[in-house]
Backbone atoms as SQL, in Angstrom:
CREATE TABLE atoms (id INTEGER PRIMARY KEY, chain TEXT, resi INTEGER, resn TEXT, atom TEXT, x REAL, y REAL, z REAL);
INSERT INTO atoms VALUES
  (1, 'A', 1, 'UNK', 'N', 18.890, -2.983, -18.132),
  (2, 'A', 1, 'UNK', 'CA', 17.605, -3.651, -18.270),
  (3, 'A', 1, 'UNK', 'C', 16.585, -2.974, -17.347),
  (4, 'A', 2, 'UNK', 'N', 15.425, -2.190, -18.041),
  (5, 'A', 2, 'UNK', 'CA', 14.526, -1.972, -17.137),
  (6, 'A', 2, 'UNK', 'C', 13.678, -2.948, -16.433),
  (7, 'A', 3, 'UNK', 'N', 13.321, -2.800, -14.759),
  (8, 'A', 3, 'UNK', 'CA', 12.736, -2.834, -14.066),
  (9, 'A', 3, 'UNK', 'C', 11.638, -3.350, -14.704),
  (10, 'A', 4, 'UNK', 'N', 10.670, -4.434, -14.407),
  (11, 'A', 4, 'UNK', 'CA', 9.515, -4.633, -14.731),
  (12, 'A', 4, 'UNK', 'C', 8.644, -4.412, -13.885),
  (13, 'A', 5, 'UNK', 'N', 7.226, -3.864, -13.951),
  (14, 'A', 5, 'UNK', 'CA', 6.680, -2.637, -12.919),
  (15, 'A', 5, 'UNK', 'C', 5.680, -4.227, -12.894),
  (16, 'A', 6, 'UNK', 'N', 5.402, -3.861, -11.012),
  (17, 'A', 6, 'UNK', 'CA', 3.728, -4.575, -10.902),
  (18, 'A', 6, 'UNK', 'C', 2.725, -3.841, -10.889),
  (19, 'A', 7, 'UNK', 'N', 1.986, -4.855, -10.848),
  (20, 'A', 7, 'UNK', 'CA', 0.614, -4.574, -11.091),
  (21, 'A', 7, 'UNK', 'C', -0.174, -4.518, -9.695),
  (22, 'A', 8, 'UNK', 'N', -1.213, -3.607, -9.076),
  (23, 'A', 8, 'UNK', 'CA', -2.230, -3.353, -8.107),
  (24, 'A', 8, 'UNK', 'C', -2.989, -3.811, -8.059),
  (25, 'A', 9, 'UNK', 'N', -3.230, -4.779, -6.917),
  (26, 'A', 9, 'UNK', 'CA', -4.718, -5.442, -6.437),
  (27, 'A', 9, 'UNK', 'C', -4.943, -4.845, -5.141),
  (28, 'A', 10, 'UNK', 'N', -6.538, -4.552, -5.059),
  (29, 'A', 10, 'UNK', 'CA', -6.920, -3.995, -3.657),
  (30, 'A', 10, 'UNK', 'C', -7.681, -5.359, -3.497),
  (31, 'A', 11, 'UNK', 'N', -7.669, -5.265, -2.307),
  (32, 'A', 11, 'UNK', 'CA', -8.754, -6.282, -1.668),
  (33, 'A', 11, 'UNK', 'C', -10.115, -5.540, -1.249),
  (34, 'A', 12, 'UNK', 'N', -11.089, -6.490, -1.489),
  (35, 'A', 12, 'UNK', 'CA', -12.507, -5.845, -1.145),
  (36, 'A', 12, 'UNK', 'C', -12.414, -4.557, 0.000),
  (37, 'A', 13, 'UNK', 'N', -11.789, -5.408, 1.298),
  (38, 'A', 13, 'UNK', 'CA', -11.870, -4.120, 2.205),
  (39, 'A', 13, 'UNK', 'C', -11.078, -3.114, 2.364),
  (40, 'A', 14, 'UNK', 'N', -10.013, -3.122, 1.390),
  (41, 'A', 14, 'UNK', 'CA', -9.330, -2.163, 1.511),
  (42, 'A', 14, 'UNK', 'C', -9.692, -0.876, 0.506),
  (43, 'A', 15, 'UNK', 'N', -10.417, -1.917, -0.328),
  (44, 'A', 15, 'UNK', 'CA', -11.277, -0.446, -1.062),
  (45, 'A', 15, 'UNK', 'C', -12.003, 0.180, -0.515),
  (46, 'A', 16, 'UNK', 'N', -12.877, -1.005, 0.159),
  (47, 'A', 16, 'UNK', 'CA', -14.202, -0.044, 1.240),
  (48, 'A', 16, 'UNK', 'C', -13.581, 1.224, 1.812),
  (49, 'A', 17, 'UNK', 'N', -12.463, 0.417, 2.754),
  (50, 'A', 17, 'UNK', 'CA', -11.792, 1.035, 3.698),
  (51, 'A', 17, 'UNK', 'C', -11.506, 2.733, 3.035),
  (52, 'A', 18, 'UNK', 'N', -10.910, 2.751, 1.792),
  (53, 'A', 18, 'UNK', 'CA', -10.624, 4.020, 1.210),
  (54, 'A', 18, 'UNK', 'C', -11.666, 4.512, 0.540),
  (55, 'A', 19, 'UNK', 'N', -12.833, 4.030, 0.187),
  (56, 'A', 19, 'UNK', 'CA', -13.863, 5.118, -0.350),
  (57, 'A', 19, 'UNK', 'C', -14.793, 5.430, 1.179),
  (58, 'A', 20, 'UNK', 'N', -14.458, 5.205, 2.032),
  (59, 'A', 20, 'UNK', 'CA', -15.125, 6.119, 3.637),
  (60, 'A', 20, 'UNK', 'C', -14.152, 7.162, 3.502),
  (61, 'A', 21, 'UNK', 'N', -12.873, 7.410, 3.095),
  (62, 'A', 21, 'UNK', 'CA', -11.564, 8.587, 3.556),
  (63, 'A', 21, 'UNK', 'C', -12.349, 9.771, 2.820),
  (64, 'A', 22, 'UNK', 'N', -11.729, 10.991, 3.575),
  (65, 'A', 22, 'UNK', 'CA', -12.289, 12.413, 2.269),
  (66, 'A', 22, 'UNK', 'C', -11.170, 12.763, 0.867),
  (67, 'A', 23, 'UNK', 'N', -11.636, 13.134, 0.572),
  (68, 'A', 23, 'UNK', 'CA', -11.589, 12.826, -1.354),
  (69, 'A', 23, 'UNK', 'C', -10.268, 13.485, -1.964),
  (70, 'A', 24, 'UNK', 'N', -9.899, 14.314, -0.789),
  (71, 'A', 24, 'UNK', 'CA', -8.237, 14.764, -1.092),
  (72, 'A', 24, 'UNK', 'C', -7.471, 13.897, -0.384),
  (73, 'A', 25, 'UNK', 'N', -8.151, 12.970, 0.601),
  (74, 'A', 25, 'UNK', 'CA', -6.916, 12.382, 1.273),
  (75, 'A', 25, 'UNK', 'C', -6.751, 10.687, 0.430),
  (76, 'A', 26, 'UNK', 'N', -7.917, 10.446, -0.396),
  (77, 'A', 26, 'UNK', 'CA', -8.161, 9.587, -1.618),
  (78, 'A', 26, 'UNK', 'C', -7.087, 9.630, -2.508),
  (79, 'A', 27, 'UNK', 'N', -7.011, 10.697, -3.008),
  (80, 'A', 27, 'UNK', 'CA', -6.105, 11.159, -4.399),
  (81, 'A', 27, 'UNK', 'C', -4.601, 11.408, -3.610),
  (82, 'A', 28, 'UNK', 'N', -4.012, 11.410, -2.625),
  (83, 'A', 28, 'UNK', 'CA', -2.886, 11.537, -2.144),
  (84, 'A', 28, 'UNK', 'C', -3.084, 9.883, -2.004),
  (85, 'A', 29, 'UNK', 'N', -3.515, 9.007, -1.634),
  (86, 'A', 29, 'UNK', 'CA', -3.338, 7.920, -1.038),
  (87, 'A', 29, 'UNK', 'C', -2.964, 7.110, -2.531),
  (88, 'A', 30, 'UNK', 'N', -3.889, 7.032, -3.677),
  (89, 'A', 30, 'UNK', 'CA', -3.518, 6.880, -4.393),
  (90, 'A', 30, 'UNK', 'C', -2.926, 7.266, -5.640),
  (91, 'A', 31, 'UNK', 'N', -2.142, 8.114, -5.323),
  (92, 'A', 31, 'UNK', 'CA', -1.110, 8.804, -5.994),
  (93, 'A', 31, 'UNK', 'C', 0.314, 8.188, -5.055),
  (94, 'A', 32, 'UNK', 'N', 0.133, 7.696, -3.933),
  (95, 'A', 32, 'UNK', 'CA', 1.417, 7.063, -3.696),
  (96, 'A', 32, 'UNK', 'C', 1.291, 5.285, -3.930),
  (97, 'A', 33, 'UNK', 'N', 0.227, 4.766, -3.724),
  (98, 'A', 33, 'UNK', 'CA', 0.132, 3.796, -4.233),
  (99, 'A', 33, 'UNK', 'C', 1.019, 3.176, -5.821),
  (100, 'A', 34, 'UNK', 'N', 0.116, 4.426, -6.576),
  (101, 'A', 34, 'UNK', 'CA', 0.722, 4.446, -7.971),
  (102, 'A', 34, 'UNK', 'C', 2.245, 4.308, -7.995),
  (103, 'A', 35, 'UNK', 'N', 3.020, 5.132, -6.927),
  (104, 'A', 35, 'UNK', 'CA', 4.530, 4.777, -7.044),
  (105, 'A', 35, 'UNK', 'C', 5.364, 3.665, -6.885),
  (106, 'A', 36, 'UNK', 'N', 4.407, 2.851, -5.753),
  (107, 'A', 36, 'UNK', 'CA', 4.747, 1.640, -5.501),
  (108, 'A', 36, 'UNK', 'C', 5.125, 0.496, -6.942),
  (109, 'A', 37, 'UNK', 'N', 4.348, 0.505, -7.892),
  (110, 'A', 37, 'UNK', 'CA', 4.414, 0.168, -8.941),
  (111, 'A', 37, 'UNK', 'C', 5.768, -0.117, -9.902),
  (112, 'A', 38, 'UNK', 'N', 6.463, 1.229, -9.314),
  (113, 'A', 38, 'UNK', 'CA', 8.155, 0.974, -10.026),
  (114, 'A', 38, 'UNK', 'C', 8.780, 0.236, -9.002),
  (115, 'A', 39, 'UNK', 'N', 8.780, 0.572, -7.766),
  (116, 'A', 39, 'UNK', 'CA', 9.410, 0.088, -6.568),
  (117, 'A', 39, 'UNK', 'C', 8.658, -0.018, -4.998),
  (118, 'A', 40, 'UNK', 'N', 8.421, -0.935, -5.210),
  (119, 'A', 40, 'UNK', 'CA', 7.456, -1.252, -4.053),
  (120, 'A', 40, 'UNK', 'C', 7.778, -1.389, -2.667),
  (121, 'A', 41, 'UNK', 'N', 9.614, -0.966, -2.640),
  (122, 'A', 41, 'UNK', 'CA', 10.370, -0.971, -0.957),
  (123, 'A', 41, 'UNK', 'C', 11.187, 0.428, -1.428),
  (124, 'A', 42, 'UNK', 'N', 10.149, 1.605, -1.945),
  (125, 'A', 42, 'UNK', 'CA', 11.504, 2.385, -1.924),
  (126, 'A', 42, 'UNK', 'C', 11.340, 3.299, -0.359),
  (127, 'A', 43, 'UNK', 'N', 11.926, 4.537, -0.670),
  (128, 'A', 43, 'UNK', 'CA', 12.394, 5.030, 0.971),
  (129, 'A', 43, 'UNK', 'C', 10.811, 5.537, 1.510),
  (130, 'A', 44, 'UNK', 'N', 10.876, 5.151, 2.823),
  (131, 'A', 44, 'UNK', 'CA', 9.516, 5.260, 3.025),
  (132, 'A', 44, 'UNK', 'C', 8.849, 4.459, 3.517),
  (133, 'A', 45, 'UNK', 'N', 9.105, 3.115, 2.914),
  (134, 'A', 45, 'UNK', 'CA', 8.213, 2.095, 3.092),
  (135, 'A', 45, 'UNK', 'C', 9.084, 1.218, 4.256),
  (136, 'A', 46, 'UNK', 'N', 8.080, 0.974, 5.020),
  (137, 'A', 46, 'UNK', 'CA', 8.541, -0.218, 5.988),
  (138, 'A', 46, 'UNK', 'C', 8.537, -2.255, 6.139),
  (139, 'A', 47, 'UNK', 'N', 9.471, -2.598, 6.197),
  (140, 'A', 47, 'UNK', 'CA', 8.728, -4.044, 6.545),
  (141, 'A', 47, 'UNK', 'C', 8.225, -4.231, 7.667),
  (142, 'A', 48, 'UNK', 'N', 6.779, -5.054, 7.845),
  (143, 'A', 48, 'UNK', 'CA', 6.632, -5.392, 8.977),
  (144, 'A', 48, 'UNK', 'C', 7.387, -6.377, 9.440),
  (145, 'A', 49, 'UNK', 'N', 7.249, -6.404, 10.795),
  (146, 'A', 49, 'UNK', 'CA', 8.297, -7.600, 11.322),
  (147, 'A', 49, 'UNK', 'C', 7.280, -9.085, 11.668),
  (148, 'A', 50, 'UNK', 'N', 8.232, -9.825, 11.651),
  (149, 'A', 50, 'UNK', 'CA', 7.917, -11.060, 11.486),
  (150, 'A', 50, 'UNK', 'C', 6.306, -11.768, 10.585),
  (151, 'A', 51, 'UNK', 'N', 6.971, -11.110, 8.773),
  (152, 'A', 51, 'UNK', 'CA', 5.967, -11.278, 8.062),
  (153, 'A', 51, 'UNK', 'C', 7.057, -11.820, 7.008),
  (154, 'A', 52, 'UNK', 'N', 6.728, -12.189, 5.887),
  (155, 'A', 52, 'UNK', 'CA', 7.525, -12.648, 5.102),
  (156, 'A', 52, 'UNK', 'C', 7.327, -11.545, 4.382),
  (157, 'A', 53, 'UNK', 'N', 6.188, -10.827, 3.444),
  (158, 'A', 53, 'UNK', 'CA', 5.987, -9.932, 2.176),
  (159, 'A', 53, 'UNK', 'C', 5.497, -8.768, 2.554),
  (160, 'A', 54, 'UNK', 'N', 5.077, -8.543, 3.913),
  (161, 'A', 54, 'UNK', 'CA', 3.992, -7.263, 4.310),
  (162, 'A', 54, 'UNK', 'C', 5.010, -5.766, 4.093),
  (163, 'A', 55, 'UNK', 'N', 4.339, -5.046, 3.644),
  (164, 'A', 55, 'UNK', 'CA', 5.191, -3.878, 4.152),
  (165, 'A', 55, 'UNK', 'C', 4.111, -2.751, 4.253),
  (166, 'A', 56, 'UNK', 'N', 4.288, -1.422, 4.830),
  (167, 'A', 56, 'UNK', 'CA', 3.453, -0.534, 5.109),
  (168, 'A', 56, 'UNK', 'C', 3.980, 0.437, 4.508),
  (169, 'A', 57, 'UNK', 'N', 3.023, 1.732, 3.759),
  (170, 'A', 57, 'UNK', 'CA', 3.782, 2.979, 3.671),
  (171, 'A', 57, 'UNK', 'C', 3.081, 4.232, 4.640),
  (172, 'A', 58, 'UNK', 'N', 3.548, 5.410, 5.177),
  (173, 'A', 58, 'UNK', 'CA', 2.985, 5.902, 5.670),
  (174, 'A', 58, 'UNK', 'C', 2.657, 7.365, 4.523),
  (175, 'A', 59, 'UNK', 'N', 1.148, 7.976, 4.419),
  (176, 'A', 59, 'UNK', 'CA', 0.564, 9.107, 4.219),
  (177, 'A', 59, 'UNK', 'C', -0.161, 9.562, 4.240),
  (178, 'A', 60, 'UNK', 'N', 0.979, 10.828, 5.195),
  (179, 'A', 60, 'UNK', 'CA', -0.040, 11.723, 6.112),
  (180, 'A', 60, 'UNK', 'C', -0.336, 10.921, 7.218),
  (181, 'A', 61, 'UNK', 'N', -1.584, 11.499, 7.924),
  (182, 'A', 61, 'UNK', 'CA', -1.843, 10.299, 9.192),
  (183, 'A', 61, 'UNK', 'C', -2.360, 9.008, 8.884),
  (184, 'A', 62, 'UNK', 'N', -2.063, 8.409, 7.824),
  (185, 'A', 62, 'UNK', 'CA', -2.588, 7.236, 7.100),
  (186, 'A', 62, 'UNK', 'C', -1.718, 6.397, 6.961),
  (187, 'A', 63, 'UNK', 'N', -2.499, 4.904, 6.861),
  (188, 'A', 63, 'UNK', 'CA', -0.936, 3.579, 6.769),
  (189, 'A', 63, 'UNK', 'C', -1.469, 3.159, 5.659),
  (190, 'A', 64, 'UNK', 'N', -0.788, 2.630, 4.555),
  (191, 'A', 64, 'UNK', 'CA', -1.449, 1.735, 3.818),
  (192, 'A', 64, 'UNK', 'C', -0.198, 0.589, 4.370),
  (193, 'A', 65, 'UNK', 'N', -1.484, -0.787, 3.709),
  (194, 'A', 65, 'UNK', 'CA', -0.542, -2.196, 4.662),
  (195, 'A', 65, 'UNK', 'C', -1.038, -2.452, 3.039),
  (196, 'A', 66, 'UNK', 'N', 0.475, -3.497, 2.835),
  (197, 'A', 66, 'UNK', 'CA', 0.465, -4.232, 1.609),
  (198, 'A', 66, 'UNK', 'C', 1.551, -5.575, 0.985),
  (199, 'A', 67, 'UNK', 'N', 0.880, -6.394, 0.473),
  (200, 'A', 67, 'UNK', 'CA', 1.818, -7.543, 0.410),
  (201, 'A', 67, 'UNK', 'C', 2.715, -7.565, -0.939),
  (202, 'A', 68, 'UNK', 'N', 3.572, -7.759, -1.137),
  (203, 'A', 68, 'UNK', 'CA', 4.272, -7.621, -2.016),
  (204, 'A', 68, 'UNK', 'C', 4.820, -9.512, -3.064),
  (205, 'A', 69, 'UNK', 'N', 3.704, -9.641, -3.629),
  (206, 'A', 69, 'UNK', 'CA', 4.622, -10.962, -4.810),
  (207, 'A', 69, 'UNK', 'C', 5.296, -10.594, -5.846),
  (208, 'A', 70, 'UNK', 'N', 7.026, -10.738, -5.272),
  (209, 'A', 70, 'UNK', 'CA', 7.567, -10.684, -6.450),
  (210, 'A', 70, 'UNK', 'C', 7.607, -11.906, -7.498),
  (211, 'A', 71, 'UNK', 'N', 7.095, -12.896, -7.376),
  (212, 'A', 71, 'UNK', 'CA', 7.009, -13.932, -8.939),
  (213, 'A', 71, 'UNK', 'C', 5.759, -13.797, -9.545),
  (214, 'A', 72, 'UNK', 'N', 4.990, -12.842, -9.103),
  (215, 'A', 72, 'UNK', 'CA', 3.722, -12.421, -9.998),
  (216, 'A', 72, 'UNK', 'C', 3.443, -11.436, -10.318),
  (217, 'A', 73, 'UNK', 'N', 4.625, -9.693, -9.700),
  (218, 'A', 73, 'UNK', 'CA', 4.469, -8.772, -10.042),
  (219, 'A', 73, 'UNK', 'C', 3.359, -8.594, -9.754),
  (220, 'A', 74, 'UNK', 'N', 3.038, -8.641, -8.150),
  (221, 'A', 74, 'UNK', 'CA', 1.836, -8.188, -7.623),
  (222, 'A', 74, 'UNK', 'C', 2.144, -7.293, -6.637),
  (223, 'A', 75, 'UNK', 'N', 1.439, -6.848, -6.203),
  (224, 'A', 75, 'UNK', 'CA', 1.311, -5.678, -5.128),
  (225, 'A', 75, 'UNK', 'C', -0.219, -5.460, -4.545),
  (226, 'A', 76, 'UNK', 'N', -0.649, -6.418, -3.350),
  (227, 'A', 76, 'UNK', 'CA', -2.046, -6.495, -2.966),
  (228, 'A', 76, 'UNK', 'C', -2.388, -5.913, -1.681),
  (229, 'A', 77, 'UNK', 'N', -3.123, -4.315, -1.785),
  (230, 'A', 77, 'UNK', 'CA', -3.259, -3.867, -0.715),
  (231, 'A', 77, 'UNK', 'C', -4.421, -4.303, 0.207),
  (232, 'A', 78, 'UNK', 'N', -3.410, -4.610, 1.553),
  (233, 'A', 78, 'UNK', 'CA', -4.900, -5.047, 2.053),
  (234, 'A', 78, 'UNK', 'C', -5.572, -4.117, 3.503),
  (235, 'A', 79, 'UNK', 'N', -5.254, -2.610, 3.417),
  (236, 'A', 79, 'UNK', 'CA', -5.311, -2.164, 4.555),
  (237, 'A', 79, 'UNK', 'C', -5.447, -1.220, 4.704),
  (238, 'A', 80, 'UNK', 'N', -6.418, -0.249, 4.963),
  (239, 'A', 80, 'UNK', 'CA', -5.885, 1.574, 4.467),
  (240, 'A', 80, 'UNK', 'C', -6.391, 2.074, 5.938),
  (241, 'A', 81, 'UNK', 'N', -5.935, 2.404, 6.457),
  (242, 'A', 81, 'UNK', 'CA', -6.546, 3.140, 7.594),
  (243, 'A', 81, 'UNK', 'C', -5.407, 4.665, 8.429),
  (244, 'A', 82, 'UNK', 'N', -6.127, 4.734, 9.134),
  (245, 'A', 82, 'UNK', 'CA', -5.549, 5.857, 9.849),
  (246, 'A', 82, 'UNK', 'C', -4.592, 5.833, 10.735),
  (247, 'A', 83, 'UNK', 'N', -3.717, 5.802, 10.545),
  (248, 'A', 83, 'UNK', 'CA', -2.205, 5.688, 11.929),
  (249, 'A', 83, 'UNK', 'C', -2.901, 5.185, 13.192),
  (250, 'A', 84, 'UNK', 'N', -3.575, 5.557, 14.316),
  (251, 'A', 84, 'UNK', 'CA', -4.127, 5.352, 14.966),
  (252, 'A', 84, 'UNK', 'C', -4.771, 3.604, 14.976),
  (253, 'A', 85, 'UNK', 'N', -5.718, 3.510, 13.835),
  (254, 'A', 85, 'UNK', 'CA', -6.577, 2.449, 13.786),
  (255, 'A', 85, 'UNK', 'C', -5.641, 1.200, 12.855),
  (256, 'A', 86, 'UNK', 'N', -4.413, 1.745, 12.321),
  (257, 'A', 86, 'UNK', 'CA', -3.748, 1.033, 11.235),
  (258, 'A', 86, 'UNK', 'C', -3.649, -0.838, 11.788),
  (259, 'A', 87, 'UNK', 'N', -3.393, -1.103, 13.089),
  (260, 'A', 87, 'UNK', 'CA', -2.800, -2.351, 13.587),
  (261, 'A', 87, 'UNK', 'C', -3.129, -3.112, 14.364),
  (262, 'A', 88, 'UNK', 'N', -4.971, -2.648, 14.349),
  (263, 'A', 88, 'UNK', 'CA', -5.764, -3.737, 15.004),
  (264, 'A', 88, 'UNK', 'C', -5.990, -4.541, 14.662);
């Protein structure tokens, strides 16, 4: 039985957040996003701790932070920033 893929929600600021990035580091960011879609904990991705759904992926010097509903086949990013600035 295949996998049923979710679906991508950004949140307002996490879009903002990624149309300030430069425009190759855009298209890498979401080109891994897009993978999340089949598997949204595959290798790579971290849980945060003491969260119930959060998890982070890292690319390049970049974090994306994102919540994961599995009874709605969601995947809602809410966070894009730079390693550095990722966890304020």
């Amino acid at each position: 039985m295949p996998m049923a893929s979710y679906s991508i929600e950004w949140k307002a600021s996490a879009a903002k957040e990624l149309r300030k990035l430069p425009k190759p580091v855009i298209a890498r960011i979401l080109a891994a996003v897009e993978t999340l879609v089949v598997n949204p904990r595959s290798d790579g991705v971290r849980k945060l701790t003491d969260t119930e759904s959060t998890y982070r992926i890292r690319i390049g010097d970049y974090r994306v932070v994102y919540n994961v509903y599995d009874r709605k086949l969601i995947i809602e990013v809410i966070r894009v920033r730079d390693r550095k600035d990722a966890y304020q």
